[in-house]
C-alpha positions as CSV (number, residue, x, y, z in Angstrom):
1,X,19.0,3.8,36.8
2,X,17.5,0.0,36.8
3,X,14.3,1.6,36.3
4,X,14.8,2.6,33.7
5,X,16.9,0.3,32.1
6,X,13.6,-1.9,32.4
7,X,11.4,0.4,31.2
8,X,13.4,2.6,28.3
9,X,13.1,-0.4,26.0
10,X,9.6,-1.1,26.3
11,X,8.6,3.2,26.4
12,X,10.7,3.6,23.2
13,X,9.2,0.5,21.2
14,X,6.1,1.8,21.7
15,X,7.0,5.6,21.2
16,X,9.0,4.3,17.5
17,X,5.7,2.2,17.1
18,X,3.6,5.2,17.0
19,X,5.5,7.3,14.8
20,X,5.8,4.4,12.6
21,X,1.7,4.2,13.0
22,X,1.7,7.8,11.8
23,X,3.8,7.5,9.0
24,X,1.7,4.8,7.5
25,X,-1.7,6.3,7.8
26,X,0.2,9.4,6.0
27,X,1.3,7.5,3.5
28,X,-1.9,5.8,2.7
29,X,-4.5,8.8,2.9
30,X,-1.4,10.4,0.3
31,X,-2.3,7.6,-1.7
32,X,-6.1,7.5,-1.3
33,X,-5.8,11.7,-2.4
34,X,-3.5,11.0,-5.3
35,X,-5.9,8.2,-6.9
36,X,-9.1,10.7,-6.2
37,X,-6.7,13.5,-8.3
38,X,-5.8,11.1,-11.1
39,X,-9.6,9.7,-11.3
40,X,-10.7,13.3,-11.5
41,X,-8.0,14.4,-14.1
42,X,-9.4,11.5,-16.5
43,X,-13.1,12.4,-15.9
44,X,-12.2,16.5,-16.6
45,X,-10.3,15.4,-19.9
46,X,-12.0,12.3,-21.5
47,X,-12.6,12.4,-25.0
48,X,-14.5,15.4,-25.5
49,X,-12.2,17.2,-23.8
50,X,-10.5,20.5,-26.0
51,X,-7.3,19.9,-23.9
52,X,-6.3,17.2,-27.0
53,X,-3.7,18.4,-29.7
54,X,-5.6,17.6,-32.5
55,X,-9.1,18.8,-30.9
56,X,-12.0,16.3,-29.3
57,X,-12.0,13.2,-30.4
58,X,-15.1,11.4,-32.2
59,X,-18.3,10.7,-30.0
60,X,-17.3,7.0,-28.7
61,X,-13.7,6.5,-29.4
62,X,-10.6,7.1,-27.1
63,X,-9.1,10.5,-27.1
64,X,-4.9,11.2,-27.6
65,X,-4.6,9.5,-24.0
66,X,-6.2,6.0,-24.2
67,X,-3.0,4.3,-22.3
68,X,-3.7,6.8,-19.5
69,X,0.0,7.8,-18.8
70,X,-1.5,11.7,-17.7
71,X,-3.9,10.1,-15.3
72,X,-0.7,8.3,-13.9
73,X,2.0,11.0,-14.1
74,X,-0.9,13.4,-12.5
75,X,-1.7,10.4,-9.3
76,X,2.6,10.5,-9.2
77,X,2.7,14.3,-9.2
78,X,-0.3,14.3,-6.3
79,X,1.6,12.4,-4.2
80,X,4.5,15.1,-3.9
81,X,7.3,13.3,-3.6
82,X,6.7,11.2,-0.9
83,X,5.2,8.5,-3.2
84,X,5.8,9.8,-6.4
85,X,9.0,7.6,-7.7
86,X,7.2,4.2,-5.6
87,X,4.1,4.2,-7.4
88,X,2.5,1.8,-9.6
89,X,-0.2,2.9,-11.3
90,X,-3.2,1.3,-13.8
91,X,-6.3,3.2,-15.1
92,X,-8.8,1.2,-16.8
93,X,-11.8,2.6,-19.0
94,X,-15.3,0.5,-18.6
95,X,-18.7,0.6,-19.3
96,X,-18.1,1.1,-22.5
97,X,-13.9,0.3,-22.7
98,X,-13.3,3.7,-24.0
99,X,-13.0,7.2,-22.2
100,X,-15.9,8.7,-23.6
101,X,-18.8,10.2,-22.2
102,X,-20.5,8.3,-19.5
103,X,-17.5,5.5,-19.2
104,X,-16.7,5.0,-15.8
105,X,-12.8,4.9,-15.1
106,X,-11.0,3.3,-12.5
107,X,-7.8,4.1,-11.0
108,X,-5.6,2.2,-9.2
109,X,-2.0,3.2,-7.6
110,X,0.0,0.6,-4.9
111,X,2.8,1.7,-3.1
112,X,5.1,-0.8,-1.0
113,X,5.3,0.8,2.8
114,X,9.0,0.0,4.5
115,X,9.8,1.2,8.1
116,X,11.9,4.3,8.2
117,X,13.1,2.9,12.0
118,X,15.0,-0.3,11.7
119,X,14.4,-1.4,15.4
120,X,10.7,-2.8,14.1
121,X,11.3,-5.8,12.2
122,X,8.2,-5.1,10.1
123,X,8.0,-6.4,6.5
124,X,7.1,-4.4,3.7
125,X,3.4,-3.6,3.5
126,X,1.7,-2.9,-0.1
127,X,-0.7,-0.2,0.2
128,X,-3.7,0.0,-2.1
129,X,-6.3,3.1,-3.1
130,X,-8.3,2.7,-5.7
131,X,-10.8,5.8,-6.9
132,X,-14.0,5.3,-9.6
133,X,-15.7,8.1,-11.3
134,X,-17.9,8.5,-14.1
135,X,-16.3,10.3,-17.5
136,X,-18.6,13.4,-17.5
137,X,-16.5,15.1,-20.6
């Protein structure tokens, strides 16, 4: 019984230390995948893309998305539900500053990590993916 008196405290920190460990690396690849989905959503429909209301747009301009709220409610829907309602997210057109063929657009979604066991006093951690890709529509 002393035994393990000495011992449970130290065997359970470190078992509520590697779940906690697991948890974080699930959260983050969630992230890593949801920014890859949103930077592939706004490569797909840039602004040739037919999947506009009123058509493609003109060679060179934005199309009916240039805020990129899509490419963040699609990075928010990716992360299915375990991020979604967390997440900030910011997608920026460059090279030219438009979403038109051959731009390059980067997303970026952060998501602040707190422990789900309150026996580790750890802080909140801010997690950070970012994804570039190359409009190709």
């Amino acid at each position: 019984m002393v035994e393990f008196a000495l011992i449970a405290p130290i065997f359970f920190m470190l078992l509520f230390g590697i779940i906690e460990g697991g948890r974080f690396m699930f959260y983050y690849e969630v992230l890593n995948n949801a920014t890859r989905d949103g930077a592939r959503y706004a490569i797909v429909n840039g602004a040739n893309s037919l999947m506009c209301s009123t058509g493609p747009a003109a060679p060179g301009t934005t199309s009916c998305n240039p805020s990129g709220s899509n490419v963040a409610t699609k990075v928010k829907a990716s992360a299915f539900g375990v991020l979604g309602t967390g997440v900030n997210v910011t997608s920026t057109w460059h090279d030219p500053a438009n979403n038109a063929r051959g731009s390059t657009v980067t997303v970026v979604a952060t998501y602040t990590y707190r422990s789900l066991v309150p026996l580790l006093p750890l802080p909140p951690i801010t997690v950070e993916a970012e994804s570039s890709l190359v409009v190709n529509n």
